[in-house]
N, C-alpha and C positions, 0 to 999 in steps of 0.2 A: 534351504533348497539348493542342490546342484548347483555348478554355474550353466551347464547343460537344457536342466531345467528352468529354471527363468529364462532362456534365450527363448525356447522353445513356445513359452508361455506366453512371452512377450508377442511372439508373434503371430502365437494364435487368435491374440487379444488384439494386434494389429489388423488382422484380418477380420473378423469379426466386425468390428469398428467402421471397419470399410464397406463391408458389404449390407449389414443392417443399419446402426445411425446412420451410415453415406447412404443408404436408400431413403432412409427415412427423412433426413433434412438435407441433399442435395439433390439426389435426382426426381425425386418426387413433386418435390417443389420446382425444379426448372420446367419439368412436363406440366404440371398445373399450370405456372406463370405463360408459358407457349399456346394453353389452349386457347378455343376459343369462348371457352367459361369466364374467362377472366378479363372480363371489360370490368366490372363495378368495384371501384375502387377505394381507398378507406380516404378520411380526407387529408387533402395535402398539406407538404409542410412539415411541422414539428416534430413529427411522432418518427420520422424519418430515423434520427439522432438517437433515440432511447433505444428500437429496434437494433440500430450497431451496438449496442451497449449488449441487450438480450441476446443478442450472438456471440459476442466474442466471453460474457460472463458463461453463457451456458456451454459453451465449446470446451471452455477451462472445468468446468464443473465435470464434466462427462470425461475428459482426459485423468483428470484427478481420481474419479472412482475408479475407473478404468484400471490403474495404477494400483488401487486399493485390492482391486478384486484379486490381480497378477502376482504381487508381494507381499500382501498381506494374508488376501484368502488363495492362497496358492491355486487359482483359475482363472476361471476367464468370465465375459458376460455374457456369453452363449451357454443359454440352458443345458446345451450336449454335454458341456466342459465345463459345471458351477466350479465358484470356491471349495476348495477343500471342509476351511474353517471361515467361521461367521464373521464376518467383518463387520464390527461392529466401532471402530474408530474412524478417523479425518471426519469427513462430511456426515458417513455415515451414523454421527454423534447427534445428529439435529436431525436429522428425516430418514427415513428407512429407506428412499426411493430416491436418494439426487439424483441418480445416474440419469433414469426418467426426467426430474425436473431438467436438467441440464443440457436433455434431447426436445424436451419441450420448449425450453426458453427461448433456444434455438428456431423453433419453426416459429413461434410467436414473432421472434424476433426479426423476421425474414416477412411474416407478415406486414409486419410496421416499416419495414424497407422498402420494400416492392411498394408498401401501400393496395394489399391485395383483401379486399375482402374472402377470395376464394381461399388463399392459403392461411388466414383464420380460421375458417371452415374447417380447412382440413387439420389447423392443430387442435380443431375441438374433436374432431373425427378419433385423430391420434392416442391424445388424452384417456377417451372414452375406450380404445382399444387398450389400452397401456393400465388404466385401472381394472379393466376386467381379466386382465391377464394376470395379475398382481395377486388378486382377491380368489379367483379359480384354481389356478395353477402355483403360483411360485408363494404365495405364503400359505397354504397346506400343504406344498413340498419341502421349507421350510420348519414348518412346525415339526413334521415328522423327522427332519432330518438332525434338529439341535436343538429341540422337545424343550428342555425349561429355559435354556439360554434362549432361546429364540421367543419366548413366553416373556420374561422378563426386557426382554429387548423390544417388544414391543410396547410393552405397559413406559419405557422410558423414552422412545423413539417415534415421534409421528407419522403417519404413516406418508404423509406430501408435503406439506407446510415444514419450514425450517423452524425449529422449535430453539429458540438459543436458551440457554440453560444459566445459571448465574450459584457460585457457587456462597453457601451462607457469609464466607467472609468480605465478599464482593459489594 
């Protein structure tokens, strides 16, 4: 690719990033934590600790595909602008969707922070949107778009769950 192109890329991927994950795991969750929904809360204490964990893992996960989609599948992760070609290595070797996992770990993880039962909620909400967008739209655009590869990439690629793989001489 260009060097033109990947600046270009880069940036589109920058922006994107910003404006949907940054909706989805900043502002969203500050306007929930502000409301006045959000008295009931999870219990305190421990869970505190693993929530920084679930953020700063899922932040790194999601920059990493991010990365994958830009230089490997020459796009971005805005639907308008897919990968060119199937990215089917880094993360993408164990789960079909980290990017997803990675935006989800994140609001989970902010749930366990805040100790917000509401922002729970909402990454159960999230989830539920993020799998039906998955199963409707982007894997029968998918299919159609890299037909056997994309066949085969599923049968070896879970579709949420990190699948680690171990190779026979292991």
């Amino acid at each position: 690719m260009p060097e033109n192109r990947k600046i270009l890329t880069a940036l589109k991927t920058l922006l994107f990033t910003i404006l949907v994950p940054g909706t989805v795991t900043i502002l969203l969750p500050a306007l929930l934590l502000s409301s006045p929904w959000n008295r009931v809360s999870l219990a305190d204490g421990p869970f505190r600790y693993p929530g920084l964990v679930l953020i700063i893992l899922g932040a790194l996960v999601y920059l990493r595909c991010a990365w994958e989609f830009a230089f490997a599948g020459k796009g971005t992760p805005a639907p308008i602008d897919p990968p060119k070609e199937l990215v089917a290595k880094g993360l993408y070797r164990y789960s079909r969707n980290p990017m997803y996992v990675g935006v989800l770990s994140v609001v989970f993880g902010e749930a366990l922070w805040f100790e917000s039962l509401l922002l729970a909620g909402y990454g159960a909400a999230v989830f539920a949107g993020f799998h039906l967008f998955i199963v409707f739209y982007e894997e029968p655009v998918l299919r159609r778009k890299f037909r056997e590869a994309y066949r085969r990439y599923c049968e070896a690629a879970p579709r949420w769950l990190f699948r680690i793989k171990r190779n026979r001489g292991e």
